[in-house]
N, C-alpha and C positions, 0 to 999 in steps of 0.2 A: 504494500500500500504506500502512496505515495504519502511524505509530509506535510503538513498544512503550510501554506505556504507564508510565509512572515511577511511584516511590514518592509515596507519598502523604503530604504532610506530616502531623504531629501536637501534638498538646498535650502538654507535658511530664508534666500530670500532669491529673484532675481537678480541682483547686480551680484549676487558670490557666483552664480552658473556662469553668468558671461563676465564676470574674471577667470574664472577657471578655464572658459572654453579659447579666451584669451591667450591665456599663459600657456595650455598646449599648443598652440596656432605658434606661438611668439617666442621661435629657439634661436638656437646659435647661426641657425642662417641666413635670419632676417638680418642679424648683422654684419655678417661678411658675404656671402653667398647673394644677395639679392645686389649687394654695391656690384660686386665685378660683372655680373649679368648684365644690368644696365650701360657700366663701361663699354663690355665688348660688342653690345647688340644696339649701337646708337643712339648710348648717350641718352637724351632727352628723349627719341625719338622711340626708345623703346618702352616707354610711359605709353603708346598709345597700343600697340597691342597686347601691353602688361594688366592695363584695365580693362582694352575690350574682355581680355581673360578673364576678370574678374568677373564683371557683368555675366559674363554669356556660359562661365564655370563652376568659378567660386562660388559665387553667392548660392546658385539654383542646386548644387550638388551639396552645399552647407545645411539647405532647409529641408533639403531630403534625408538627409541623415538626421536634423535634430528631427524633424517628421517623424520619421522610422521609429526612433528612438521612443519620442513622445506618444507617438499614434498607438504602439504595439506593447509600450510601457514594458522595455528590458535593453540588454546589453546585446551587445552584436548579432550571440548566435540564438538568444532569445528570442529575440525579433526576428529575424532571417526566418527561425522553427514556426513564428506565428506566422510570416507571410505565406511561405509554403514547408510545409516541414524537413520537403528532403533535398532544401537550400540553407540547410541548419550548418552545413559545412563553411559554408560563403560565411557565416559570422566567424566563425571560430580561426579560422585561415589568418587574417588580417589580424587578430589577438596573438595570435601563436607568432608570427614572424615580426612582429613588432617585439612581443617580451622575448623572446628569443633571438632575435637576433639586431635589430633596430636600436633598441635599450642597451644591451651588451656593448657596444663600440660608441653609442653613444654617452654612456655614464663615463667611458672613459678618457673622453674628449673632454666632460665638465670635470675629470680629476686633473687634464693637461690643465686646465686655467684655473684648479686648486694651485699647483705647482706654481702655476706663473705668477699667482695673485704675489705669492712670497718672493719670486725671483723680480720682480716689477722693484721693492720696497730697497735692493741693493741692488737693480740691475745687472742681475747675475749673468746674462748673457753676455758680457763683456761687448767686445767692438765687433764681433761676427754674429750677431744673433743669428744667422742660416746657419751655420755649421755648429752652434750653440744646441741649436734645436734637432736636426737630423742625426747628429755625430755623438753628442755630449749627453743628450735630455733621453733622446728616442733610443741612440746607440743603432741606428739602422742598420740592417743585416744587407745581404745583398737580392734578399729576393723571398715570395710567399713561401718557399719550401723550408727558408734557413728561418726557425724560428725563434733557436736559443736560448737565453737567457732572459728572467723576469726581470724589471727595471721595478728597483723596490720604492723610488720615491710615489713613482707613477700607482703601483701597488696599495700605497699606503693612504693616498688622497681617494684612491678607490675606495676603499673602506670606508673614510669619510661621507662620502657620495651617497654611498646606499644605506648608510646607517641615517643619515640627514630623510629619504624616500622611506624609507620603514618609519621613520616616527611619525611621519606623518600620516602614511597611506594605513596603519593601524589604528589613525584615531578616528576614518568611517569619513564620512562625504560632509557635515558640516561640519566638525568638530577638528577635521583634520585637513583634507584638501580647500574647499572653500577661505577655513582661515588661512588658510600658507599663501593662498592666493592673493586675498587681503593686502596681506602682507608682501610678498614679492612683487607683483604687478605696479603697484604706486610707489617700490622703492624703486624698480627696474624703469620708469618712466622715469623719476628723480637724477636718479645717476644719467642716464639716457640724454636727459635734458642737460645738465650741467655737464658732461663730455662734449656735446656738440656745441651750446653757447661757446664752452673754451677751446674748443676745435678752431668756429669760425674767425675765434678772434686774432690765430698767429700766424704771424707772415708768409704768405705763398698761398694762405687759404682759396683764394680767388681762382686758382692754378687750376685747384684741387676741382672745385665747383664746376667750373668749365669745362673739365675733361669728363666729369657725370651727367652733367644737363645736356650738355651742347646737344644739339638734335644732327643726327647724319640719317636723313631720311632713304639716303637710298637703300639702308640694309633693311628697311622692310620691305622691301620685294626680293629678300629671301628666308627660305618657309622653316629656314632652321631659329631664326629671330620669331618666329609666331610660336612656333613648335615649343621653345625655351620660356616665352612669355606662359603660356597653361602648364607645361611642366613645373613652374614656380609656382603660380597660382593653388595648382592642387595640392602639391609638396606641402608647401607652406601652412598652409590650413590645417593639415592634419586629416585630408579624407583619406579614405580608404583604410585608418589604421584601427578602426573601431571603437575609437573615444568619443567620437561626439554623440554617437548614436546613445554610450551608455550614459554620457555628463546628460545631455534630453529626460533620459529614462525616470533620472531623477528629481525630476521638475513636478510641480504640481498642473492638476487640469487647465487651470485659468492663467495661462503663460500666455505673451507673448512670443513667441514661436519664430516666427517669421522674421519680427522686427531684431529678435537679438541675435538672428543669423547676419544681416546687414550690418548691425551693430559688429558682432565678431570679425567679419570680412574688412570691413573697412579701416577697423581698429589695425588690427593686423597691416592691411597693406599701407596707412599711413604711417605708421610704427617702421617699419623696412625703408620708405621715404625721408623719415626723419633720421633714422639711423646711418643712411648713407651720405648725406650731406657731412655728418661727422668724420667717416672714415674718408672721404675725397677731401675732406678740409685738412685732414691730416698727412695722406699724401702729395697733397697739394705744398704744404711748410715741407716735407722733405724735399719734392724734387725743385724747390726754393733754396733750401738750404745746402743740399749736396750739387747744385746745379746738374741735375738729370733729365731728362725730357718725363716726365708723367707714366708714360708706355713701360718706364727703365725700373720703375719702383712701384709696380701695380703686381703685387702678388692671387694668383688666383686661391679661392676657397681659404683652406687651412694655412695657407703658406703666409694670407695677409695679414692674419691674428697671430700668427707664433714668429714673423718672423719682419715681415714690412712694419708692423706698428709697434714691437720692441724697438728695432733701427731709430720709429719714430722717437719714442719714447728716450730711447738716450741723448738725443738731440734738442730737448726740452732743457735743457739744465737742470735748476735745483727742482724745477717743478713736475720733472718726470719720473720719479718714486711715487708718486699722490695719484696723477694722471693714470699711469701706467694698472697700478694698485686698483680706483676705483672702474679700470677698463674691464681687467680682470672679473671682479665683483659681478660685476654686469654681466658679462657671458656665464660666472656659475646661476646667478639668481635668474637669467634667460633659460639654460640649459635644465636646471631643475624642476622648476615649472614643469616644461616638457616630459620628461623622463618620468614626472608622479604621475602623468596621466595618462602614461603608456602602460607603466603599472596595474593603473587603476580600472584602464580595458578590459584588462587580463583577470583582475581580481573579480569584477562585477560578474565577468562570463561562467567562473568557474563557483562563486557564489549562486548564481543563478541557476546553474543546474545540480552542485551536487549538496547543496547547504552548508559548506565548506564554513567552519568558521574564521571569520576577518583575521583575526591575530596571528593562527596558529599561520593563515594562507600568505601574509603579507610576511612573516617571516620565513618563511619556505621560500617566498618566490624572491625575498633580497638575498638569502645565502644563495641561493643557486645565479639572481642575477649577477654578482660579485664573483663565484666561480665560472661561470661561462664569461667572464668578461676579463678573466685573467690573459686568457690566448691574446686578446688584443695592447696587455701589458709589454709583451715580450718584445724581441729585438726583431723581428718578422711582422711584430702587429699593426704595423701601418700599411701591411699591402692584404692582410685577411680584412682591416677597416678598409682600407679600397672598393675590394674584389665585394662582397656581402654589401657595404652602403649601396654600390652598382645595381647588384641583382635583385635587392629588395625593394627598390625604389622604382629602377628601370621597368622590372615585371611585376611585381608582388602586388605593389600598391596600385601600378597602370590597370593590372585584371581585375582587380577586388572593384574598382570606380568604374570601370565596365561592364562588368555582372552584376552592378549595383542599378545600374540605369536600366537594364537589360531585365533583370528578375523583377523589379517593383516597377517597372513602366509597360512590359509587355507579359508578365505571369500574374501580376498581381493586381487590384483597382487601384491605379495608380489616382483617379480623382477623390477614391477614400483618402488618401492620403492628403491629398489637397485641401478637400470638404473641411476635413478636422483642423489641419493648419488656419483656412480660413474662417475659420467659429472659434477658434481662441485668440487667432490674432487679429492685431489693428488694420495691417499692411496689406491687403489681399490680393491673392494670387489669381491670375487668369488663366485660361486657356493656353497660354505663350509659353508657361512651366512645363504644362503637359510635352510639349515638342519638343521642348530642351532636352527634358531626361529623357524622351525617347528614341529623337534623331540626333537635337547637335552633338550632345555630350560623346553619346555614344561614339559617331564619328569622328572627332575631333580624337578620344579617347583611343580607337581604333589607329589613329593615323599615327599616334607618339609611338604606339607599340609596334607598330608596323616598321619605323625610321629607324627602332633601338634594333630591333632583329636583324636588318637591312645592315647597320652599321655593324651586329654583331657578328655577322657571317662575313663581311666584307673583309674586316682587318680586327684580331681578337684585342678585347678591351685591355688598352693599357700597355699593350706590348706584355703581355704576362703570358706563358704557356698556355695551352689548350690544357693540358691537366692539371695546370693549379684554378683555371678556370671554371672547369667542373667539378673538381674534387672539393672544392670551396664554394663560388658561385651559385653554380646549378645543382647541385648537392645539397644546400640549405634551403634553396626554394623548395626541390622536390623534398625534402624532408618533411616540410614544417605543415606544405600541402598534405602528403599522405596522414600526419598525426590528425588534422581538419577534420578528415573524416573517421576517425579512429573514436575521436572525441563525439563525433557526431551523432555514432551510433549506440550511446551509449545510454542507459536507461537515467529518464530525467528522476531525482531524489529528490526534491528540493521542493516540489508542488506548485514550481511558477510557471511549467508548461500548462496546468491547467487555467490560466490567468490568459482571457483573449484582448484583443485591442480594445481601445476605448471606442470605438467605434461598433465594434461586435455588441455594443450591453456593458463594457465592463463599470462597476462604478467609477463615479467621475469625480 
């Protein structure tokens, strides 16, 4: 017999959900990853098909997942079991290779800017921050095969990391995530705002600015500049990973719905806006100060944070210990945010079917995230963080956003979904949604995946083996798939399968 099924936690109020839904949207990429994107795809110019993205992506793929979430009242693979049941996989897929493997490399990304917060305070990168960082910090090996040795400092801010995500993912949705959010989101805007006001103010900033805004319209008539504008857009948000559908699930009947998905989206992509004025203000004062052309000191991704804005940072004088320090700060309280609510995907799903209790689960799932996340400590661990960022991203998330459109717009009533969004919320939806999730997304969804296959058979990603490609790569997608339906099959304990949508009857 199954269990009676318990109360359903909630959000204390609206503004803790859409901080929360915030602060997972709002990671380490909005601040470096979104600058160099606009750099290399035209400047200002790539603002216009970064927001058509938004419009015609973000937003309508944001409402469908809080929808999902809200309408079917559960976590990924909850909802998925309520739309059709034996699409209970499609929830569980997108939980599993996020805590599995998403979280893993990226917890350990927010223990590298543990490390740095303290190497910023004595600028311990001396006058090479590049060879500081690859040679001294990471100790790079020469390739994914050579794995070697654990790097203990890296190790030991790990620890930090997920004992920081266990305190709070244990203390339940208001009491625990909601507050952290509170709290991080309005520090992480503070620091945010005081780095860029002192960004724009030192010499060469103007450098900086012009080589981000400038508009070079001719790179949008090519499709790899559109392609990269929705690749951010969905990245960025956090679709496809299964958090928003569960952060929804938690909301009460009389939400706005609709309005705090526009709210999330725009928060977010003005946040990435405001953040890159900062990091082009900054290398704007070096290739001022070093006399370099702009193009000479643009580090892409990882390389701009660990090693262009150290550089920066020693070039500051007395005032680049402080700078440096509260840069740091900012990418962990960015980073965290994110990582509690990939967690918390995972927690909800496996709460949801098997009545798993909170404490004993959140501390399972941080020993084991801190052990799966060692591999990526080692002197090899920046190219299995490569190879896995790649496959996760490129396939994982692009399928789960395509069978998402695909299952609730063509198996399911996709205007129940709609109906109920627009009976709780203010903003109301037309007929023009229904098309999006059925044709454009899909489409649009369809062609990113089609361009990364296309690239992937052409020339192997990265210049890496064909066997460290699959044994790594393609190995962890097909893994985390097959567990999807392992888990799928599995007899619901917990009594919240018998709980149908709000729509079906359920109380409201």
């Amino acid at each position: 017999m199954a269990a009676a099924p318990t109360k359903r936690s909630q959000w204390k109020s609206r503004t803790g959900f859409i901080l929360a839904a915030i602060g997972s949207a709002i990671g380490l990429g909005n601040i470096w990853r979104f600058s160099y994107l606009a750099y290399d795809n035209g400047g200002g110019a790539f603002l216009i098909p970064y927001l058509i993205a938004l419009l015609t992506a973000g937003v309508p793929l944001l409402i469908l997942e809080f929808g999902i979430g809200h309408e079917r009242i559960g976590s990924a693979p909850l909802a998925f079991a309520k739309l059709k049941k034996h699409w209970e996989w499609l929830g569980w897929w997108p939980v599993i290779f996020v805590m599995f493997g998403i979280v893993l490399y990226y917890s350990v990304i927010i223990a590298w800017c543990v490390n740095y917060m303290f190497f910023a305070m004595q600028l311990s990168w001396g006058d090479d921050p590049d060879h500081f960082f690859f040679k001294e910090f990471l100790h790079v090996s020469s390739g994914p095969s050579e794995v070697l040795s654990i790097q203990t400092p890296i190790l030991a801010a790990l620890v930090a990391v997920w004992a920081i995500c266990w305190a709070i993912i244990i203390r339940g949705v208001s009491r625990g995530i909601e507050l952290a959010n509170r709290i991080f989101m309005p520090l992480l805007l503070v620091l945010t705002l005081f780095l860029v006001i002192w960004s724009l103010r030192l010499e060469g900033a103007a450098l900086g600015i012009h080589a981000y805004l400038n508009p070079d319209f001719s790179k949008l008539a090519q499709p790899k500049v559109w392609i990269s504008a929705y690749g951010q857009i969905f990245f960025t948000l956090s679709l496809g990973f299964g958090i928003m559908i569960a952060y929804a699930s938690y909301l009460p009947y009389k939400t706005d719905i609709t309005g705090a998905a526009v709210i999330t989206a725009l928060t977010n992509s003005g946040f990435s806006l405001l953040a890159g004025l900062g990091v082009f203000s900054v290398l704007g004062f070096m290739s001022h100060t070093q006399n370099l052309p702009i193009e000479n000191v643009v580090k892409q991704s990882i390389g701009l944070a660990f090693v262009a804005y150290p550089k920066a940072i020693s070039l500051m004088g007395p005032a680049g210990p402080l700078f440096g320090t509260l840069f740091f700060v900012s990418l962990v309280v960015a980073g965290l945010s994110s990582a509690i609510s990939i967690v918390e995907a995972f927690t909800s799903a496996v709460v949801d079917k098997f009545g798993t209790d909170r404490k004993i689960l959140a501390t399972v799932l941080s020993v084991a995230g801190f052990l799966g996340g060692i591999i990526f400590t080692t002197q090899g661990g920046l190219f299995w963080l490569d190879i896995v960022d790649h496959f996760i991203n490129a396939y994982g998330l692009v399928v789960v956003g395509l069978l998402e459109c695909i299952v609730v717009g063509w198996f399911f009533r996709l205007d129940t979904i709609r109906q109920h969004l627009n009976k709780v919320s203010r903003l109301q939806l037309g007929t023009w949604w229904n098309w999006t999730i059925k044709f454009l997304l899909p489409g649009v969804l369809a062609v990113i995946l089609a361009n990364q296959l296309v690239d992937e058979v052409t020339k192997p990603y990265g210049d890496y083996s064909w066997a460290s490609l699959i044994s790594i790569g393609w190995n962890w997608v097909g893994v985390t798939f097959l567990l999807s339906f392992i888990l799928a099959v599995q007899p619901w304990r917990s009594g919240a399968n018998l709980e149908k949508g709000r729509s079906d009857g359920h109380p409201q």
